[in-house]
C-alpha positions as CSV (number, residue, x, y, z in Angstrom):
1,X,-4.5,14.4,47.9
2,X,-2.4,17.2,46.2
3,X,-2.5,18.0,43.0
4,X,1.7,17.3,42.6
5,X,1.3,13.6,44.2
6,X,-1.6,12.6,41.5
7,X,0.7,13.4,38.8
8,X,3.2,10.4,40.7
9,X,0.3,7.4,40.7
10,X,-0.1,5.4,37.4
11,X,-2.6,2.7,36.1
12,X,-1.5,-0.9,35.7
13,X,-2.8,-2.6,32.3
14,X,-2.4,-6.2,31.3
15,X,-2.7,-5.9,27.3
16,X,-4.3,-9.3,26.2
17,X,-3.6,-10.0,21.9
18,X,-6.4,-11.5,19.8
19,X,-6.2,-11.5,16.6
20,X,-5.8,-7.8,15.1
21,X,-7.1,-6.4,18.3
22,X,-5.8,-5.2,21.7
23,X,-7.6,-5.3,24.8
24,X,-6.8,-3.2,27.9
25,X,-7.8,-4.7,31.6
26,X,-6.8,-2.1,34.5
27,X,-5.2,-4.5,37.2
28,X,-3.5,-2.2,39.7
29,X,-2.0,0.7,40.6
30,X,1.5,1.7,40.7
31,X,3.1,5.0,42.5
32,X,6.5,6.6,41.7
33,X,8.9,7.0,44.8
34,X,10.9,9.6,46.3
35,X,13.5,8.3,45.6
36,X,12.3,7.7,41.9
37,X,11.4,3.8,42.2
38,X,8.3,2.6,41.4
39,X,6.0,0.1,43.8
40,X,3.0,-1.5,42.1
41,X,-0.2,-2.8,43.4
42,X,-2.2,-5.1,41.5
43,X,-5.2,-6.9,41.9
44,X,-5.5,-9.8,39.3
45,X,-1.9,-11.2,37.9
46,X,-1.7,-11.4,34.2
47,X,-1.7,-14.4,31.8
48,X,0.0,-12.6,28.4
49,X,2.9,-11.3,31.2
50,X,2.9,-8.1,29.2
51,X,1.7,-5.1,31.1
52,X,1.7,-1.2,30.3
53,X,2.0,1.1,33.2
54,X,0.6,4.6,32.6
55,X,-0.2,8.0,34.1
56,X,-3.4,8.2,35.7
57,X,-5.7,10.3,33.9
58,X,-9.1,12.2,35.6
59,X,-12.2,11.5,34.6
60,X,-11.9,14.9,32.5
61,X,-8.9,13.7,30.7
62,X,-11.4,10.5,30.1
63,X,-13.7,12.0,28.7
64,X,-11.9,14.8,26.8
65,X,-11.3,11.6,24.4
């Protein structure tokens, strides 16, 4: 896959509260559209409903933090 159309997929998060801390589950993927829409595949549904969509990062970018 070309280096442009990684930069267009995204992780899909479901961000589950407790307490004072956040946790993170990766349930899907989601990939921007030509014409600029976004369609998202996701494995596992989530209970809180709130989910954070963000750009995929490499395993560099991982563990660069």
């Amino acid at each position: 896959m070309p280096a442009e159309k990684r930069t267009e997929s995204k992780t899909v998060f479901a961000i589950t509260e407790r307490g004072e801390k956040s946790f993170w589950t990766k349930i899907g993927v989601a990939y921007v559209n030509r014409d600029g829409s976004i369609t998202c595949k996701l494995d596992a549904l989530p209970v809180s409903g709130t989910l954070q969509i963000r750009d995929e990062e490499s395993r560099e970018e991982r563990a660069e933090r």
